[in-house]
DRENTI-25450 format. One line per 5 residues: their letters; for each residue x, y, z of N, C-alpha, C. Coordinates in nm, 2 decimals. Layout:
! DRENTI-25450
a	X Y Z X Y Z X Y Z ~ ... .
! end
This chain:
! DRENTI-25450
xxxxx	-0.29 -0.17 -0.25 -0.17 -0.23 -0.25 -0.20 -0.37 -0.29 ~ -0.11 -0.41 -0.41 -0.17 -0.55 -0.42 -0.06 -0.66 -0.40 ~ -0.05 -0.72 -0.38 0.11 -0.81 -0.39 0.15 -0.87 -0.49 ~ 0.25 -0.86 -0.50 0.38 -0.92 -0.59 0.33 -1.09 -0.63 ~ 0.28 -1.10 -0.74 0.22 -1.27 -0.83 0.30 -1.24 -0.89 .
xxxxx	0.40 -1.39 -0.92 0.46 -1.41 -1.00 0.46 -1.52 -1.00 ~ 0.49 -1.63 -1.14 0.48 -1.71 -1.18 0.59 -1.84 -1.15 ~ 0.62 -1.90 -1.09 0.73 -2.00 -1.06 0.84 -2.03 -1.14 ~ 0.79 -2.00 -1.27 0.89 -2.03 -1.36 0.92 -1.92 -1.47 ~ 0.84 -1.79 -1.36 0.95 -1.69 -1.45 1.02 -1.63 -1.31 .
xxxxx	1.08 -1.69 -1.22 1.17 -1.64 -1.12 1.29 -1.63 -1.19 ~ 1.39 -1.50 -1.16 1.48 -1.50 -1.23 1.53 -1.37 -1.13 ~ 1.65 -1.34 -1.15 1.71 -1.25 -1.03 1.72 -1.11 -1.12 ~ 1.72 -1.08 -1.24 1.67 -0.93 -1.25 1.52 -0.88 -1.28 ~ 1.46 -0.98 -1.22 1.31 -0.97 -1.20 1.29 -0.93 -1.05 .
xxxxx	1.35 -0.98 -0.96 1.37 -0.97 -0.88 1.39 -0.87 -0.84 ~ 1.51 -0.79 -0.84 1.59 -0.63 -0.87 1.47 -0.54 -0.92 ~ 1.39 -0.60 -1.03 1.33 -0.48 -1.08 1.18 -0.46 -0.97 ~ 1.16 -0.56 -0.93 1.04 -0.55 -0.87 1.11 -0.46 -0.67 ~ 1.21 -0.50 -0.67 1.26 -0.42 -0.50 1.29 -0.29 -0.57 .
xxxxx	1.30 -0.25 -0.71 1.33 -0.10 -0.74 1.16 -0.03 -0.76 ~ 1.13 -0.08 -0.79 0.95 -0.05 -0.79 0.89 -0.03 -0.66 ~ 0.95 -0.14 -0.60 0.89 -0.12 -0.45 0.92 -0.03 -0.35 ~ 1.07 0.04 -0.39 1.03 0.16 -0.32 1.04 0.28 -0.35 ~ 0.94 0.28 -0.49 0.87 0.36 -0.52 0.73 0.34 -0.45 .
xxxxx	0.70 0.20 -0.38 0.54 0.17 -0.35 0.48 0.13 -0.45 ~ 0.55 0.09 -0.60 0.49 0.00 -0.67 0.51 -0.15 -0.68 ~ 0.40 -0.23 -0.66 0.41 -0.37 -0.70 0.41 -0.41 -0.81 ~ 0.40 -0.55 -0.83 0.44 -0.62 -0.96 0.35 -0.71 -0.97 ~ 0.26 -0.71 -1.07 0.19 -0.84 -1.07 0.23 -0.91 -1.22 .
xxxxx	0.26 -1.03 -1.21 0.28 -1.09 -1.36 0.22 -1.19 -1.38 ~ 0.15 -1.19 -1.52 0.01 -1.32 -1.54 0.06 -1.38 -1.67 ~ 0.03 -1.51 -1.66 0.05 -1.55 -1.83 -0.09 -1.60 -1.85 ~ -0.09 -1.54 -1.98 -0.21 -1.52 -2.09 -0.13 -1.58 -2.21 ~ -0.28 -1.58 -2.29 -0.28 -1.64 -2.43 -0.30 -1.52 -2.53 .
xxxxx	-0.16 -1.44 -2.48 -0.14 -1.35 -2.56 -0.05 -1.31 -2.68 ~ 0.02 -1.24 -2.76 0.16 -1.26 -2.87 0.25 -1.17 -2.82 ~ 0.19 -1.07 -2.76 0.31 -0.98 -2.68 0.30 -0.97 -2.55 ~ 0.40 -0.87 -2.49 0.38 -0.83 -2.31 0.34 -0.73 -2.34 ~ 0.25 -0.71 -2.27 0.16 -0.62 -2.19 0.19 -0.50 -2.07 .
xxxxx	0.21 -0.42 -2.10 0.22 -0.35 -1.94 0.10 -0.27 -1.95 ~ 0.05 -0.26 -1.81 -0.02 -0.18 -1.79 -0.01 -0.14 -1.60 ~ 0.01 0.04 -1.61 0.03 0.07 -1.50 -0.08 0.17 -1.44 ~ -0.09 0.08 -1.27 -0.19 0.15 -1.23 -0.18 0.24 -1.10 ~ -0.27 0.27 -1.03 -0.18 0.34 -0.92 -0.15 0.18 -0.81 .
xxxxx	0.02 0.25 -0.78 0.06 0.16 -0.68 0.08 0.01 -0.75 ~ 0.07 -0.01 -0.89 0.08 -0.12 -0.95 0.11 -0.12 -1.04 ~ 0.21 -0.24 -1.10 0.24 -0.24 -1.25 0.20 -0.41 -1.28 ~ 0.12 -0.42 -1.35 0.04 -0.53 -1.42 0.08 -0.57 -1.57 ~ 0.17 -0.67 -1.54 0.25 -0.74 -1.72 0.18 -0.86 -1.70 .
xxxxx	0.10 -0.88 -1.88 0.06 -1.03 -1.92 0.16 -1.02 -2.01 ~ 0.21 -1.19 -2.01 0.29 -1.28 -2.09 0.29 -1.34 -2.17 ~ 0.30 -1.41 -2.26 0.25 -1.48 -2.35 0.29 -1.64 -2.28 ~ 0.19 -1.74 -2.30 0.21 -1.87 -2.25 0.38 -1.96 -2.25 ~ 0.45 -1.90 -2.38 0.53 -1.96 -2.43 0.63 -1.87 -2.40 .
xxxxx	0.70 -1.82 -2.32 0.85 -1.72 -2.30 0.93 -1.73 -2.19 ~ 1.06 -1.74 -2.19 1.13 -1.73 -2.10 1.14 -1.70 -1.98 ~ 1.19 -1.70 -1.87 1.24 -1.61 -1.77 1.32 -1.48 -1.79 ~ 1.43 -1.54 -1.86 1.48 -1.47 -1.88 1.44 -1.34 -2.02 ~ 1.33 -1.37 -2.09 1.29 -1.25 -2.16 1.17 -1.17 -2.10 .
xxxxx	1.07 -1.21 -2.01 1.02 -1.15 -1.91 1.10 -1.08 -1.82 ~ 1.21 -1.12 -1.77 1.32 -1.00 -1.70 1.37 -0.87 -1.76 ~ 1.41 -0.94 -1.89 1.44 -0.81 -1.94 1.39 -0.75 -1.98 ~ 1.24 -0.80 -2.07 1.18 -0.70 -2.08 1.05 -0.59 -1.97 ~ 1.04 -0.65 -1.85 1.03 -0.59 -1.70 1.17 -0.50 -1.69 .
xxxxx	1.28 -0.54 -1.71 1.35 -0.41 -1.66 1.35 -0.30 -1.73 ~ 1.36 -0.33 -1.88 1.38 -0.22 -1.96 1.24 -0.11 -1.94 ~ 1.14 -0.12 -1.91 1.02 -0.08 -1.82 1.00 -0.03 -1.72 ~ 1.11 -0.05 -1.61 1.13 0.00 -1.51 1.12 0.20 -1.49 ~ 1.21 0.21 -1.55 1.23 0.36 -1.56 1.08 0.47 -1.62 .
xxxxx	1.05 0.38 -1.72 0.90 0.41 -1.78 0.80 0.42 -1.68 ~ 0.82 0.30 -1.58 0.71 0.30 -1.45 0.71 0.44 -1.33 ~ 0.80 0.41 -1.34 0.92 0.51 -1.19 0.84 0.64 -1.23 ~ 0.90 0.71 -1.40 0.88 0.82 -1.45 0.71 0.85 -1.47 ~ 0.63 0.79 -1.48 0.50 0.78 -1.52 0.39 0.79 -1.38 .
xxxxx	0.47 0.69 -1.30 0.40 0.67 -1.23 0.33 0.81 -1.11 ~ 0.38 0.92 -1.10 0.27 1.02 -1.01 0.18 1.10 -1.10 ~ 0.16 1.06 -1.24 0.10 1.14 -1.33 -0.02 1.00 -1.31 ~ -0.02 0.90 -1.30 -0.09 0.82 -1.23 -0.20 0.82 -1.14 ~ -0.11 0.86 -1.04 -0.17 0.89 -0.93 -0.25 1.00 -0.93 .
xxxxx	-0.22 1.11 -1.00 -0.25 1.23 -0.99 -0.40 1.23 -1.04 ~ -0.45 1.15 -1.15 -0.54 1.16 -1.23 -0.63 1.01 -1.22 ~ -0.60 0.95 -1.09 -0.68 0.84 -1.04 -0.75 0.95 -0.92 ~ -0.70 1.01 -0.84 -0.74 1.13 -0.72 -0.83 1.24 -0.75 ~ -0.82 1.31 -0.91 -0.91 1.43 -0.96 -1.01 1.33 -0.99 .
xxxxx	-1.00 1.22 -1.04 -1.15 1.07 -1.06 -1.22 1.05 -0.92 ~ -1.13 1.01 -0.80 -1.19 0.98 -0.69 -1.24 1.11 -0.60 ~ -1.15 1.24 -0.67 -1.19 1.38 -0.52 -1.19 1.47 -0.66 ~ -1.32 1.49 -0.70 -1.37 1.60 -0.79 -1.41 1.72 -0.69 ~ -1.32 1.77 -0.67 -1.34 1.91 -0.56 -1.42 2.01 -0.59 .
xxxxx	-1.44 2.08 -0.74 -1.48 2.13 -0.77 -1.69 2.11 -0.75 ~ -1.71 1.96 -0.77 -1.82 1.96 -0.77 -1.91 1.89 -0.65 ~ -1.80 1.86 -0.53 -1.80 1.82 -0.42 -1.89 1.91 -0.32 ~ -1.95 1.86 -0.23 -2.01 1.95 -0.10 -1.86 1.91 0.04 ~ -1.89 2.03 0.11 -1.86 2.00 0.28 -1.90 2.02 0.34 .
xxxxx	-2.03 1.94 0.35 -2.15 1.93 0.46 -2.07 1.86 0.57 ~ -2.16 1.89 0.67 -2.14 1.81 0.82 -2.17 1.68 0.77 ~ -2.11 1.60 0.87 -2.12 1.46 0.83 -2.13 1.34 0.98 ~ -2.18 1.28 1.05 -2.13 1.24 1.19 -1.97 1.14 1.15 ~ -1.96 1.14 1.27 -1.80 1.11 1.32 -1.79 0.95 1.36 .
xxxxx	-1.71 0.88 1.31 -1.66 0.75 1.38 -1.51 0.78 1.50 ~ -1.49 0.76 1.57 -1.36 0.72 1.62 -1.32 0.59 1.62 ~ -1.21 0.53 1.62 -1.22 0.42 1.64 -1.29 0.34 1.62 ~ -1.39 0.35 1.50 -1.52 0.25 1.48 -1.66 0.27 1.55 ~ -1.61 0.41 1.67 -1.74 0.40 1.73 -1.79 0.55 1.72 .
xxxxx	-1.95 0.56 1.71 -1.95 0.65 1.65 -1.92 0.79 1.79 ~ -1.95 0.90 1.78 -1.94 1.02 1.86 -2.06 1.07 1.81 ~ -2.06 1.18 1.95 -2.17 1.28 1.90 -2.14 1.42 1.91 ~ -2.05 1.42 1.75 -2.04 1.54 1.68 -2.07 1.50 1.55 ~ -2.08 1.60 1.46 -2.08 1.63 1.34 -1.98 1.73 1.31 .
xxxxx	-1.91 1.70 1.22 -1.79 1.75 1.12 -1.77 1.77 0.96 ~ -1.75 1.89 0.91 -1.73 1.84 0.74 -1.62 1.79 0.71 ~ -1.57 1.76 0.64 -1.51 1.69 0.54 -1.35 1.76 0.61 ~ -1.35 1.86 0.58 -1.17 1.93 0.61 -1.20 1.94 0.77 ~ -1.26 1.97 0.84 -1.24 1.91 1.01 -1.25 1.80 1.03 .
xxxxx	-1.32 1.71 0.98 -1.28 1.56 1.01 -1.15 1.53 0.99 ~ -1.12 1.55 0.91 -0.95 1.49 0.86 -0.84 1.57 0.97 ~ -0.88 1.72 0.99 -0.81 1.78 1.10 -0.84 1.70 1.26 ~ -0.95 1.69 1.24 -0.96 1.56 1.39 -0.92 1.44 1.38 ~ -0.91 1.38 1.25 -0.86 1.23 1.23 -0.68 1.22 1.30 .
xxxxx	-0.67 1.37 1.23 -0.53 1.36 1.22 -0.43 1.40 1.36 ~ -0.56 1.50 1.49 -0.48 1.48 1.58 -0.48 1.35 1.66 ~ -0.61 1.28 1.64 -0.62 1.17 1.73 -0.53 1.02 1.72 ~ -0.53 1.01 1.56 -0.41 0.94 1.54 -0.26 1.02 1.57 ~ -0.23 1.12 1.59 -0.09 1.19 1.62 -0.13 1.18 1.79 .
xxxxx	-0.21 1.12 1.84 -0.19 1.08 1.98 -0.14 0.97 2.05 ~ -0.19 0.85 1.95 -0.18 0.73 1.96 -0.07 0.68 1.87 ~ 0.00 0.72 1.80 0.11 0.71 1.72 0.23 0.64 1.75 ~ 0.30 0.68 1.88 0.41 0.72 1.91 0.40 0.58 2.03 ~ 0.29 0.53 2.10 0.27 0.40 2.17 0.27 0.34 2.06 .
xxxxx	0.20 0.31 1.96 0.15 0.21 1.87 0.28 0.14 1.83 ~ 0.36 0.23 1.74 0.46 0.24 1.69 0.64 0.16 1.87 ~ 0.56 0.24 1.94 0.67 0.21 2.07 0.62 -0.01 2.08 ~ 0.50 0.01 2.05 0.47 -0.17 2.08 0.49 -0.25 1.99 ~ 0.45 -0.19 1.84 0.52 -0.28 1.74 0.62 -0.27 1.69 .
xxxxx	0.73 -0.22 1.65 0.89 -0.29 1.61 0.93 -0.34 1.70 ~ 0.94 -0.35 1.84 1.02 -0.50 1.86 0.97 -0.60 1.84 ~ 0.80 -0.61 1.83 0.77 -0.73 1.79 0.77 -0.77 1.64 ~ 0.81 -0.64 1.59 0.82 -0.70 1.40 0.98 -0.72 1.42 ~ 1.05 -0.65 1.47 1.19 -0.67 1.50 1.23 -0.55 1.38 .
xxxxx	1.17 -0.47 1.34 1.21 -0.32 1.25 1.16 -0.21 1.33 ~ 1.26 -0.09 1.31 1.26 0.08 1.39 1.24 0.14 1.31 ~ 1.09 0.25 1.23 1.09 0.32 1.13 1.20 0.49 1.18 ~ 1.26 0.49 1.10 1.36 0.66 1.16 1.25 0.73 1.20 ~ 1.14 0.74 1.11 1.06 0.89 1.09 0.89 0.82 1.07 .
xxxxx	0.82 0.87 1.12 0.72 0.81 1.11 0.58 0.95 1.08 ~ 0.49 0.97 1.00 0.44 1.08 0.96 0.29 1.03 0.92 ~ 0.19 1.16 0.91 0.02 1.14 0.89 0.04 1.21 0.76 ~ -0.06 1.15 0.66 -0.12 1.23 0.51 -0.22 1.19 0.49 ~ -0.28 1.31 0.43 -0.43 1.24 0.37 -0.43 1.19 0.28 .
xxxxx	-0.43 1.07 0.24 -0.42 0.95 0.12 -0.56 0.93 0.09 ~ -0.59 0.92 -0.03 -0.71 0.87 -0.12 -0.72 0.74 -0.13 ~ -0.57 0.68 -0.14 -0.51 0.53 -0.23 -0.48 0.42 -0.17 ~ -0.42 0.47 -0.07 -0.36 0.36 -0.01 -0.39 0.41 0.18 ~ -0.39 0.30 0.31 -0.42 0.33 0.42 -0.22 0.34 0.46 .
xxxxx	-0.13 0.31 0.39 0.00 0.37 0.48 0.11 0.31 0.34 ~ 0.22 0.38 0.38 0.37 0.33 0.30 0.45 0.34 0.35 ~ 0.59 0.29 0.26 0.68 0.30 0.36 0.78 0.31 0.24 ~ 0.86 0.39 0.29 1.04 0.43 0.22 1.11 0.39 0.27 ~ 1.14 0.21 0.19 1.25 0.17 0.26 1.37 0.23 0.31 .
xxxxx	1.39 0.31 0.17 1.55 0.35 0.20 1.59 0.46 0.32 ~ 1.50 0.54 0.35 1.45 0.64 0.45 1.42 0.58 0.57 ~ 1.34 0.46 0.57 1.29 0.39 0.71 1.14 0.50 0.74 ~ 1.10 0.54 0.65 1.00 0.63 0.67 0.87 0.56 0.69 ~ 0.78 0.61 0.74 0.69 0.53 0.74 0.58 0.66 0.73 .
xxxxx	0.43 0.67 0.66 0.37 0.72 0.63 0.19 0.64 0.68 ~ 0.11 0.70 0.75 -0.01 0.66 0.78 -0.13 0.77 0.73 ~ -0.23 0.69 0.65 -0.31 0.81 0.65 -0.40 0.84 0.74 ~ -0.48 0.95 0.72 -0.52 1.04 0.83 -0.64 0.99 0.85 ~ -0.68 0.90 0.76 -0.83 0.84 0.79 -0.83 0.72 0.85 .
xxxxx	-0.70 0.69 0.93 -0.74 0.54 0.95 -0.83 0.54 1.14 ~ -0.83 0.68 1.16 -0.89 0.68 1.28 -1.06 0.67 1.32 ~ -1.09 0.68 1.15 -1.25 0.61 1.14 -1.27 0.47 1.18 ~ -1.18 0.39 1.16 -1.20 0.23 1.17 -1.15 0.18 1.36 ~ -1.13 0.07 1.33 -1.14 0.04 1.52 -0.95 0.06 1.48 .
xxxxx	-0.93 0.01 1.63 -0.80 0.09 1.61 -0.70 -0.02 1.59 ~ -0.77 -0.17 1.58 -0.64 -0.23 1.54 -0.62 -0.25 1.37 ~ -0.69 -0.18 1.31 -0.69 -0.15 1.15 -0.57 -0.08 1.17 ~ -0.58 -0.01 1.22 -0.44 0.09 1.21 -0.29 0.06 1.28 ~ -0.34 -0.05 1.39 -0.24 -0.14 1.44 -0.20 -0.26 1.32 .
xxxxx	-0.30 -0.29 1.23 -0.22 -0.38 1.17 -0.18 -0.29 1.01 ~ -0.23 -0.17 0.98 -0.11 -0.08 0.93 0.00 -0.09 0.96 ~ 0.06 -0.05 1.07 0.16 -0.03 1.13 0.23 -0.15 1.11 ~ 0.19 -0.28 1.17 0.27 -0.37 1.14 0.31 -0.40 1.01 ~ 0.20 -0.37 0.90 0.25 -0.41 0.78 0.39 -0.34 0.72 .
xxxxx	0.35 -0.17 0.73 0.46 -0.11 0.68 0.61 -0.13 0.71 ~ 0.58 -0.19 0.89 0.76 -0.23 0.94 0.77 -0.34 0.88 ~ 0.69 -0.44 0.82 0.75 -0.55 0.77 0.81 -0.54 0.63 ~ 0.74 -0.41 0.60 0.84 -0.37 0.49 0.99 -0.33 0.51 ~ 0.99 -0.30 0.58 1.17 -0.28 0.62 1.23 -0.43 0.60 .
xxxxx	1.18 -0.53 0.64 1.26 -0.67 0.61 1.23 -0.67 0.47 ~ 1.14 -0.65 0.42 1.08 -0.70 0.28 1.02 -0.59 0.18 ~ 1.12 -0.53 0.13 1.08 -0.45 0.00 0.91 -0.47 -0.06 ~ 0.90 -0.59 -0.09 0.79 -0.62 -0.18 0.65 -0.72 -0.11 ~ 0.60 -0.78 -0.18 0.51 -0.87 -0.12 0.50 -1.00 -0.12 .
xxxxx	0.64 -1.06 -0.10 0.64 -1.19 -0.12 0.60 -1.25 -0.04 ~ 0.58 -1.41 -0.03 0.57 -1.52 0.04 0.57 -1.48 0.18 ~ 0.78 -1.49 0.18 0.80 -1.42 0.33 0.76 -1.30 0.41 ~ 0.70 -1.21 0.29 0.69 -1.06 0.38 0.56 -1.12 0.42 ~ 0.49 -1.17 0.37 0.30 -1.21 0.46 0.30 -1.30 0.60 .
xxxxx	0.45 -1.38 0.57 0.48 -1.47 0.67 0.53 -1.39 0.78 ~ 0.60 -1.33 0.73 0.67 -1.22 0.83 0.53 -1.08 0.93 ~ 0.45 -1.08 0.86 0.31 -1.02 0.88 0.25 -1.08 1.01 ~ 0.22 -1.20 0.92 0.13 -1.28 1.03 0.22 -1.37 1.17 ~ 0.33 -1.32 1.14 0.42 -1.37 1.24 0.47 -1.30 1.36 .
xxxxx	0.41 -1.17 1.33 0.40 -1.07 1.41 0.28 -1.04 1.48 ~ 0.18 -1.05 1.37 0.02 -1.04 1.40 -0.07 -1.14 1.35 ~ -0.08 -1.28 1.41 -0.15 -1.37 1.40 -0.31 -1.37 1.32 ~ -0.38 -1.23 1.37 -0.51 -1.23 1.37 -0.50 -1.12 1.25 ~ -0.40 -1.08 1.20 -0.41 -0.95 1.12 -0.52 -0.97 0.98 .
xxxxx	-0.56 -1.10 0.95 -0.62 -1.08 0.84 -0.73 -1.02 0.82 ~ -0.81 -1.04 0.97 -0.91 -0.94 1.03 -0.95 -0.82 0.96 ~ -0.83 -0.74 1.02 -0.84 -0.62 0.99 -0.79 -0.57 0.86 ~ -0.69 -0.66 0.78 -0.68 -0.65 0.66 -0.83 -0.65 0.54 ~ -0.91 -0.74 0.60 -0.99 -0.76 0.53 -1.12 -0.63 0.53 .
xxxxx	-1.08 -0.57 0.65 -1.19 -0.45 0.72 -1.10 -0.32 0.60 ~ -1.04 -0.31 0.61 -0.98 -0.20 0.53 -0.99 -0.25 0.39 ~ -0.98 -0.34 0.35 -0.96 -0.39 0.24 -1.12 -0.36 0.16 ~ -1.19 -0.40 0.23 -1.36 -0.36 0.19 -1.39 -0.21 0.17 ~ -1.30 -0.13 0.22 -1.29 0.05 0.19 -1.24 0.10 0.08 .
xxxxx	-1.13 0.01 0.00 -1.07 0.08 -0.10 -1.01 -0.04 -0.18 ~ -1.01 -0.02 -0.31 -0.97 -0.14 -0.38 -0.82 -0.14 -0.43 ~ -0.73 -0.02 -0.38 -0.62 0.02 -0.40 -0.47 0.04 -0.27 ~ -0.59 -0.02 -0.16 -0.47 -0.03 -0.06 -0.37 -0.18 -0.08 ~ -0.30 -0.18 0.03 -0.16 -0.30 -0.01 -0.27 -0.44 0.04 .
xxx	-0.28 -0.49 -0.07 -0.40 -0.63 -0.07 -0.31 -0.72 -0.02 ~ -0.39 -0.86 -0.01 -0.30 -0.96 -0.02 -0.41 -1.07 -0.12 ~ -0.33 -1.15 -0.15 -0.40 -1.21 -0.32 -0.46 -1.30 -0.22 .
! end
């Protein structure tokens, strides 16, 4: 997950629109000016990445970000699909035993690969339902529905428009306020579509110390929700 960079002086309000329509799809927006002659898109998972040319508008960066929109939206799980057969080559994969973290700490079992994730996933579905009962009043957001996946890409998401909130199944390797400060992030997506300014303010205003553990997950995967 990376956050929403945008340039001060290409703020413009169907830039704006396009990037809260992206976002809940769970893509961000990054926009860079370069010393380039045309715009640029390039889309990655969970990301859409426009260079600009030094010399252009707001208002033609808007529009030509929106007219792109649809192209993103439509493109984007063929994306994903073919960043995951790169990262989980199944075919030429083992599932050997492997030892176990909980919580960061280790255990003494050994598990392969598809029972770990079956144990990741009931132990987080234990602790879920407190986690979640302690943080939205303190973010001041109620996810409707709240659910476990095994994600490659990202450690959680959220569908605004659903109020859904999604964790993955591995976050029960790491200590557990990694997964506490998942949680917080995803509800602050309920105030905040995207990754601006206020949604990080809004973050750390809930969770003072969160950068912590932002930075502990953040060292796992180069495609979870960053902060710049």
């Amino acid at each position: 997950m990376e956050p929403l960079s945008l340039p001060q002086k290409y703020v413009h309000p169907l830039l704006e629109s396009a990037a809260q329509r992206l976002a809940q799809s769970g893509i961000t927006l990054q926009i860079t000016s370069k010393r380039v002659k045309n715009i640029n898109f390039r889309l990655k998972p969970y990301q859409l990445m426009i260079s600009v040319p030094l010399r252009i508008t707001a208002a033609q960066v808007a529009q030509a970000v929106t007219t792109r929109v649809p192209w993103a939206l439509a493109n984007h799980p063929q994306v994903l699909a073919q960043y995951d057969r790169k990262q989980n080559p199944s075919p030429k994969s083992t599932n050997a035993d492997s030892p176990v973290l909980l919580w960061g700490v280790p255990q003494s079992l050994t598990l392969n690969q598809t029972d770990k994730v079956a144990y990741y996933r009931q132990q987080l579905s234990i602790v879920m339902p407190a986690l979640f009962d302690k943080w939205q009043p303190i973010v001041g957001a109620e996810a409707r529905e709240t659910r476990i996946k095994k994600m490659h890409t990202r450690w959680g998401s959220c569908n605004t428009r659903a109020r859904r909130i999604w964790l993955s199944a591995h976050l029960p390797a790491y200590p557990i306020e990694c997964t506490e400060y998942v949680i917080v992030h995803e509800l602050c997506h309920l105030h905040h579509a995207n990754h601006s300014r206020a949604f990080w303010q809004t973050v750390a205003t809930a969770m003072p110390e969160y950068q912590q553990w932002h930075d502990m997950l953040a060292g796992k995967s180069g495609l979870i929700d960053n902060k710049a």
